[in-house]
N, CA and C atoms as an extended XYZ file, in Angstrom:
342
Properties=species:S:1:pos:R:3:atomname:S:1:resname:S:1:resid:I:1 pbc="F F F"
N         0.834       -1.185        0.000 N   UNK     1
C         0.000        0.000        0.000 CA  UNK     1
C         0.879        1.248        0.000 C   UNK     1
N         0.550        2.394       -0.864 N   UNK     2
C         1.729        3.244       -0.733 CA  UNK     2
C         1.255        4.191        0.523 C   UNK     2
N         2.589        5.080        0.725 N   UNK     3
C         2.405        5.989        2.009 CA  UNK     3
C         2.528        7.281        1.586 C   UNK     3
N         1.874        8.117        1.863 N   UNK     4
C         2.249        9.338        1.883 CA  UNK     4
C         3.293       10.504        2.716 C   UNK     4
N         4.431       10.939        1.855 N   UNK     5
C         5.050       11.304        3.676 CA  UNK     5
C         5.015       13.215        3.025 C   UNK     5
N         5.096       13.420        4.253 N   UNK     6
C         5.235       15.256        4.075 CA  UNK     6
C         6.654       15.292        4.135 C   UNK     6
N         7.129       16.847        3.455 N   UNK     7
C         8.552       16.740        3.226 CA  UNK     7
C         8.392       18.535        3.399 C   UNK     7
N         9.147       18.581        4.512 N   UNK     8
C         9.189       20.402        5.184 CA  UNK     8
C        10.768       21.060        5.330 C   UNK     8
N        11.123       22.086        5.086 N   UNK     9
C        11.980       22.519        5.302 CA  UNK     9
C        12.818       22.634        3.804 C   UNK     9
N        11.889       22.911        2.851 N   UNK    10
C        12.842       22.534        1.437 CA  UNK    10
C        13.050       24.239        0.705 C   UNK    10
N        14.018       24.008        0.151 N   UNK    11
C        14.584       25.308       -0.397 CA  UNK    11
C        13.844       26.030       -1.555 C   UNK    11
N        13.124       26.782       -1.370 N   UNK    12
C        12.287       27.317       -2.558 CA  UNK    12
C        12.608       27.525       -3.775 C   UNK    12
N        13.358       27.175       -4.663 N   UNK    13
C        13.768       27.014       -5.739 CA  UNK    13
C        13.872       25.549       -5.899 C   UNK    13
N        13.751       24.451       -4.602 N   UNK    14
C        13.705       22.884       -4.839 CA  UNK    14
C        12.131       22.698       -6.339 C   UNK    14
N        12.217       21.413       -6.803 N   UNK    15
C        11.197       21.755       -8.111 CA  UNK    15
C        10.629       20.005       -7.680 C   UNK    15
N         9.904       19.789       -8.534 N   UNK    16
C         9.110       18.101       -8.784 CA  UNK    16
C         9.906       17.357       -8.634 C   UNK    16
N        10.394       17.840       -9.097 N   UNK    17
C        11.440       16.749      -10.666 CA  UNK    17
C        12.761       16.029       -9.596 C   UNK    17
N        13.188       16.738       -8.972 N   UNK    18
C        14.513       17.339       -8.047 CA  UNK    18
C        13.931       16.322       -6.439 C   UNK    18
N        12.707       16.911       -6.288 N   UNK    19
C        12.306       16.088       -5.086 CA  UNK    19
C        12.445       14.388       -5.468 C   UNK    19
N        11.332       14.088       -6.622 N   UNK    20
C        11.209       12.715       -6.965 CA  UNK    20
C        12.833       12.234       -7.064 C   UNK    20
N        13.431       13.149       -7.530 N   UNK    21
C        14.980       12.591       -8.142 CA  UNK    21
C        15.678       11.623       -6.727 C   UNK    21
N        15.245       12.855       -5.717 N   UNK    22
C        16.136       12.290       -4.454 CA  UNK    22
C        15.315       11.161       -3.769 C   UNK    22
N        14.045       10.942       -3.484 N   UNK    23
C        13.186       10.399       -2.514 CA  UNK    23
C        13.631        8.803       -3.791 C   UNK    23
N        13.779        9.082       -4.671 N   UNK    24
C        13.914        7.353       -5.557 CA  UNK    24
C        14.745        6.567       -4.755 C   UNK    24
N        16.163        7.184       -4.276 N   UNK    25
C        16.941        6.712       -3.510 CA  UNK    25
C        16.261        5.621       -2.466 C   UNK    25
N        15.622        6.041       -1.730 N   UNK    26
C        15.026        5.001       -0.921 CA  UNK    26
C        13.555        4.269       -1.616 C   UNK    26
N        13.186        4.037       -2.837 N   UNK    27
C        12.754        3.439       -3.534 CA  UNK    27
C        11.275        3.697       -4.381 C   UNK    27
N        10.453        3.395       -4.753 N   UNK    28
C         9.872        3.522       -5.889 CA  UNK    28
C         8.811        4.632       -5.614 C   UNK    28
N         8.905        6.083       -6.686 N   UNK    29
C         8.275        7.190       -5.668 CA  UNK    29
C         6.586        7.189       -6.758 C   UNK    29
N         5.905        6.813       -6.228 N   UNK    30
C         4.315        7.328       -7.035 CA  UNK    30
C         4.430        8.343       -7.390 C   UNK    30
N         4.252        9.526       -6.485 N   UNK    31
C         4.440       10.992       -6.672 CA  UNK    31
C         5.027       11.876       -5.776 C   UNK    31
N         5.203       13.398       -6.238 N   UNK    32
C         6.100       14.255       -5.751 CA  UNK    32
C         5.342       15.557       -6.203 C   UNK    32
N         4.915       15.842       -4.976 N   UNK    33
C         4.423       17.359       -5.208 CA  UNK    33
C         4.837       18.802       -4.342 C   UNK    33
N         5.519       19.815       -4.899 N   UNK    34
C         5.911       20.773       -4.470 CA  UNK    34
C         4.498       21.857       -4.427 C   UNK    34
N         3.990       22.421       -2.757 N   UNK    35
C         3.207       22.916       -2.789 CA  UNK    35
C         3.435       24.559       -3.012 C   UNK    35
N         2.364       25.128       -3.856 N   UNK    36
C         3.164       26.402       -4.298 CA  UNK    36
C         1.734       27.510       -3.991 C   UNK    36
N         2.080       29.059       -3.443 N   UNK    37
C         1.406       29.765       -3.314 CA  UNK    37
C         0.460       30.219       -4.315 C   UNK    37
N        -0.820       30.502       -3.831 N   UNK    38
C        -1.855       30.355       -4.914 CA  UNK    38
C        -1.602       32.047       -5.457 C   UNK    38
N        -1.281       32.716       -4.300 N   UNK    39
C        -1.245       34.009       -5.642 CA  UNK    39
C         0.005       34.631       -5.888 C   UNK    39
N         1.033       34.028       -5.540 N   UNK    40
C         2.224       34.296       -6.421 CA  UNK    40
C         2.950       33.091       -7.169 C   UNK    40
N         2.389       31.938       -7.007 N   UNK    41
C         2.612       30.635       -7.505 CA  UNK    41
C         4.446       29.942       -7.067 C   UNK    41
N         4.712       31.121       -6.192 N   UNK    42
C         6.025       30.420       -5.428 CA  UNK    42
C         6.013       29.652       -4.402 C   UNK    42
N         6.769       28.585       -4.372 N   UNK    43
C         6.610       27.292       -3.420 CA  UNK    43
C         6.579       27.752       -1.878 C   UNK    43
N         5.751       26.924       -1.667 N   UNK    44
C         5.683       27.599        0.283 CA  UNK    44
C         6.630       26.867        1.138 C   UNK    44
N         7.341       25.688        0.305 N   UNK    45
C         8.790       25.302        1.116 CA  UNK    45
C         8.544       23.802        1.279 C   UNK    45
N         7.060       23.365        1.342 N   UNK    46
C         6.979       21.855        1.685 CA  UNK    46
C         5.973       21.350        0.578 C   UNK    46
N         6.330       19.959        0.492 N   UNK    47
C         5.470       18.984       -0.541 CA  UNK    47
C         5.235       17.713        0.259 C   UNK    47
N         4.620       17.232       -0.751 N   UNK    48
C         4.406       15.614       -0.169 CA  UNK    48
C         4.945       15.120       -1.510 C   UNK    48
N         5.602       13.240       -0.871 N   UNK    49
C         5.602       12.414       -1.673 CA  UNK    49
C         5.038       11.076       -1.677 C   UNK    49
N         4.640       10.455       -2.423 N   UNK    50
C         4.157        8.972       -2.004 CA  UNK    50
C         4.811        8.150       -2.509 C   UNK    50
N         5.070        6.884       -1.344 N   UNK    51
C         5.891        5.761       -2.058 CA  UNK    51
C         5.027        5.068       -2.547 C   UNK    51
N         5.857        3.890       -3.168 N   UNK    52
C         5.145        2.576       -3.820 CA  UNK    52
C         4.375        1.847       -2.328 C   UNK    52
N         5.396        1.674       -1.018 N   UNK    53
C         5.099        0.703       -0.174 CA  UNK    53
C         5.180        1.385        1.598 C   UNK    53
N         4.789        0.843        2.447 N   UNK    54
C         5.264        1.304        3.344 CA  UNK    54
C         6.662        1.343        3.682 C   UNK    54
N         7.446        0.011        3.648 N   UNK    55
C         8.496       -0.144        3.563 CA  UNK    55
C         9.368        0.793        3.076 C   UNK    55
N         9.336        1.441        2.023 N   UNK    56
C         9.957        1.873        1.164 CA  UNK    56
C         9.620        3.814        1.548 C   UNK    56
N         8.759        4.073        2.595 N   UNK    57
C         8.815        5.067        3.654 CA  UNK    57
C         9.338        5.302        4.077 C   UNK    57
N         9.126        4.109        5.520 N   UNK    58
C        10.062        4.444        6.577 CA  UNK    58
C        11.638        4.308        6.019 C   UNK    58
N        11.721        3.826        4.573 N   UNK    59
C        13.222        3.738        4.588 CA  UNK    59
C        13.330        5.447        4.073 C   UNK    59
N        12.717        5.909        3.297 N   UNK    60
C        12.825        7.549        2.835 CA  UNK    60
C        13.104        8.361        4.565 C   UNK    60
N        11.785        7.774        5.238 N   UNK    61
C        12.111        8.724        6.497 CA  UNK    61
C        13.056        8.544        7.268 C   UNK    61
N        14.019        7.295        7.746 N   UNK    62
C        15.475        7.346        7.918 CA  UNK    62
C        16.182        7.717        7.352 C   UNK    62
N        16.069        7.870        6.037 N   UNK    63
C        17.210        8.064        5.213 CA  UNK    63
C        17.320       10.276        5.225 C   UNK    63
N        16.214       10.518        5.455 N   UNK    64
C        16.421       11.762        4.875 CA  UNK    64
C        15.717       13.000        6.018 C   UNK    64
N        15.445       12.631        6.695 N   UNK    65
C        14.505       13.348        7.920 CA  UNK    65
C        15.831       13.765        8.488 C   UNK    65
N        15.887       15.025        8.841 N   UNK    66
C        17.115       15.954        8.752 CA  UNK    66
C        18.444       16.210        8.125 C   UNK    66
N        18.553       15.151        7.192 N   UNK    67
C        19.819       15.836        6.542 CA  UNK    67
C        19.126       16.776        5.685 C   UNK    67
N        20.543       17.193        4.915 N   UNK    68
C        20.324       18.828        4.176 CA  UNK    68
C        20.011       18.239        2.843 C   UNK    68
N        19.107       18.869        2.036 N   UNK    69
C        19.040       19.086        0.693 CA  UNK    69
C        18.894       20.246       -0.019 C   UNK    69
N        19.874       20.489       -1.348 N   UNK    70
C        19.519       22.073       -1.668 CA  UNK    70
C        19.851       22.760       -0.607 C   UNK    70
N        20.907       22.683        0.645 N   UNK    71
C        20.989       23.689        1.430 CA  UNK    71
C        20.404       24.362        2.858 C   UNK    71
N        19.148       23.267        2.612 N   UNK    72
C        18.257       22.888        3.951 CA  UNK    72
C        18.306       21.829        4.507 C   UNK    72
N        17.995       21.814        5.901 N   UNK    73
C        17.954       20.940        6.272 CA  UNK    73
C        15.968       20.317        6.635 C   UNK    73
N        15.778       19.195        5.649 N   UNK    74
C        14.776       18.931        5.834 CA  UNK    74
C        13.537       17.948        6.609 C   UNK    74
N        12.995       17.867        6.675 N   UNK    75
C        11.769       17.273        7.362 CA  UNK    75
C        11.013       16.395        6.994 C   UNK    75
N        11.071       14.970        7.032 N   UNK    76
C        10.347       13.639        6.132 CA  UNK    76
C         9.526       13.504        7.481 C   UNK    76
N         8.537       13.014        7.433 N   UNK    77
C         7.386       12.076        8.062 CA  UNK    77
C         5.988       11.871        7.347 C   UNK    77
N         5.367       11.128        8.352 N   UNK    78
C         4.615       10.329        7.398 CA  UNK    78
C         3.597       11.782        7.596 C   UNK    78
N         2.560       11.295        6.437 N   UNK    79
C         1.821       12.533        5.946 CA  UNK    79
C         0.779       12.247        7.081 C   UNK    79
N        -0.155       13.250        8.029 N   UNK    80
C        -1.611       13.425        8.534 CA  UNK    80
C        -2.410       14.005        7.551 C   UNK    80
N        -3.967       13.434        7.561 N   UNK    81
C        -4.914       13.407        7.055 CA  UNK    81
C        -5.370       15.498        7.428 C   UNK    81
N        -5.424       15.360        6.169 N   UNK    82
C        -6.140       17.314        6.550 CA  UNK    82
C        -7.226       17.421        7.185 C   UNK    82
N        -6.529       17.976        8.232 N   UNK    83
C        -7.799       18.718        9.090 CA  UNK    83
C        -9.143       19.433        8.615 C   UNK    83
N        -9.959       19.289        9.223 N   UNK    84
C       -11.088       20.651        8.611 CA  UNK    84
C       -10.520       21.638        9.410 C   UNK    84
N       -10.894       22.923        8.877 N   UNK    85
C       -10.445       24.067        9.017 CA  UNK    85
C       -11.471       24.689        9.514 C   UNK    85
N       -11.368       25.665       10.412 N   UNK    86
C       -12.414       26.407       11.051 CA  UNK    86
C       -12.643       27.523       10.850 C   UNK    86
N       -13.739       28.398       11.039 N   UNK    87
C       -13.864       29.877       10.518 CA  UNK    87
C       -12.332       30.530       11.181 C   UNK    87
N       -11.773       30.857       10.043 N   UNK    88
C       -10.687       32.034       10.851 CA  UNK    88
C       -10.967       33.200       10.404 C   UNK    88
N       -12.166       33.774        9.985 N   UNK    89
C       -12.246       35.159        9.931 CA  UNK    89
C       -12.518       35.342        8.465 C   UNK    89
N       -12.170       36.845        8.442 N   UNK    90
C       -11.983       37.209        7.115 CA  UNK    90
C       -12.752       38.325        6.826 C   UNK    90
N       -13.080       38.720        5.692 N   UNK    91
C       -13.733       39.711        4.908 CA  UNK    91
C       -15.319       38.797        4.802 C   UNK    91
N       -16.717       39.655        4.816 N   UNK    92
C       -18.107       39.502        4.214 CA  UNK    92
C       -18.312       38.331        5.111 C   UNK    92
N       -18.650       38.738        6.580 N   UNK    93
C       -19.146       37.393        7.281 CA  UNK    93
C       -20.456       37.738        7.689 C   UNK    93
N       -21.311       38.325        6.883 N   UNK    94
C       -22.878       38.556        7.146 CA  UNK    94
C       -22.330       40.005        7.102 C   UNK    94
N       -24.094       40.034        7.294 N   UNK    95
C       -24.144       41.710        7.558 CA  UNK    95
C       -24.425       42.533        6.025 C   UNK    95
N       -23.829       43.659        6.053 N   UNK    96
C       -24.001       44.694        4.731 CA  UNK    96
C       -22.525       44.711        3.670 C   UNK    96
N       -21.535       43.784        4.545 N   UNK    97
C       -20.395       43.771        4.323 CA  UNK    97
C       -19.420       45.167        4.693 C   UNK    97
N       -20.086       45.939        5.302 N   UNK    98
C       -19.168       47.327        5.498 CA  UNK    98
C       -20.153       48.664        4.352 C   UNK    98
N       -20.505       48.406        3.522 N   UNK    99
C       -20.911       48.897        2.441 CA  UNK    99
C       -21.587       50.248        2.647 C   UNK    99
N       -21.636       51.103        2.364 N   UNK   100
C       -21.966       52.905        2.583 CA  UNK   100
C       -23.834       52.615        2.310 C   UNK   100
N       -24.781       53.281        3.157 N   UNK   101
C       -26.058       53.388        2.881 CA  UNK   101
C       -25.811       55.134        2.721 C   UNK   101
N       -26.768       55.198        2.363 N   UNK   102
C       -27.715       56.614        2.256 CA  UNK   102
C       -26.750       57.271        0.675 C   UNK   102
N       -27.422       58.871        0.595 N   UNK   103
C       -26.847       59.179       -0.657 CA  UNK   103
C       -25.910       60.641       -0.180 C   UNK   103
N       -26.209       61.344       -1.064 N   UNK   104
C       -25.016       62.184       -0.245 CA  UNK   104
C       -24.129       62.492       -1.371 C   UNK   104
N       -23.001       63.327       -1.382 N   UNK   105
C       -21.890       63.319       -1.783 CA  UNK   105
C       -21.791       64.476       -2.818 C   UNK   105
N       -20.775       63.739       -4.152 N   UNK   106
C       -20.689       64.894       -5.074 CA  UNK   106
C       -21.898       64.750       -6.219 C   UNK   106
N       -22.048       65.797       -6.718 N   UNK   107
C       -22.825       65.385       -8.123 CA  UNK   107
C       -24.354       65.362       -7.518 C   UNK   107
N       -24.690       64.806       -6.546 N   UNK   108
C       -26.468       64.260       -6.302 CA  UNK   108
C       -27.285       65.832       -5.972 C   UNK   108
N       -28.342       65.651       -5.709 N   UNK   109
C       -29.240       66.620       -5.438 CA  UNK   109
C       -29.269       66.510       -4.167 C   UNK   109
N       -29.420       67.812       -3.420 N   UNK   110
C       -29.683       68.429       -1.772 CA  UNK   110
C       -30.107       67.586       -1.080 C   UNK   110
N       -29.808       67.274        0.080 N   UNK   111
C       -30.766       66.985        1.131 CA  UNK   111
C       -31.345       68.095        1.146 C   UNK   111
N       -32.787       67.718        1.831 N   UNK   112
C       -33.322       68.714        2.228 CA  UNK   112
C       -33.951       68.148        3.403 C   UNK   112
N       -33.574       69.218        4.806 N   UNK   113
C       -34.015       68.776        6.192 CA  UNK   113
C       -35.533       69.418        6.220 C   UNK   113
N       -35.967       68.380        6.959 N   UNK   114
C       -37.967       68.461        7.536 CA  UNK   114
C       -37.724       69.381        8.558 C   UNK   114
């Protein structure tokens, strides 16, 4: 069954290609994904990879769970299942959204007070 392991601490210029290259070493890699920022599309430093086997994990995660690659020193373990995420806030959580009522301003016609 393959495993998924997280891989943290990697040098932002590390690429796919470069990860899969090294994780082969400890044996047959499914995939290799470098996770990258959605609005500047630069890597946020960590990916996941999946092996063929378990075996072939824990040998990636001895083999490479703190030594350096590219200049870092990085972070193998096995991958956790994503959390749900909870309201953390943000912009338009009910309401009017902030949004200006009444009229007013340049250009419009007078108030006129009762």
């Amino acid at each position: 069954m393959a495993k998924k392991l997280y891989v943290g601490g990697l040098a932002y210029q590390t690429d796919q290609q470069g990860l899969q290259n090294l994780f082969s070493q400890a044996g047959a890699v499914t995939s290799a994904v470098i996770i990258n920022d959605k609005m500047t599309g630069r890597s946020k430093g960590f990916g996941f990879v999946e092996m063929a086997t378990d075996e072939e994990a824990q040998n990636a995660i001895s083999m490479f769970n703190g030594q350096e690659f590219e200049g870092r020193a990085i972070t193998v373990n096995e991958a956790r299942p994503l959390e749900p995420r909870s309201d953390r806030g943000g912009f338009n959580r009910g309401g009017n959204g902030g949004g200006h009522q009444g009229g007013g301003g340049f250009g419009g016609a007078r108030r006129q007070s009762w």
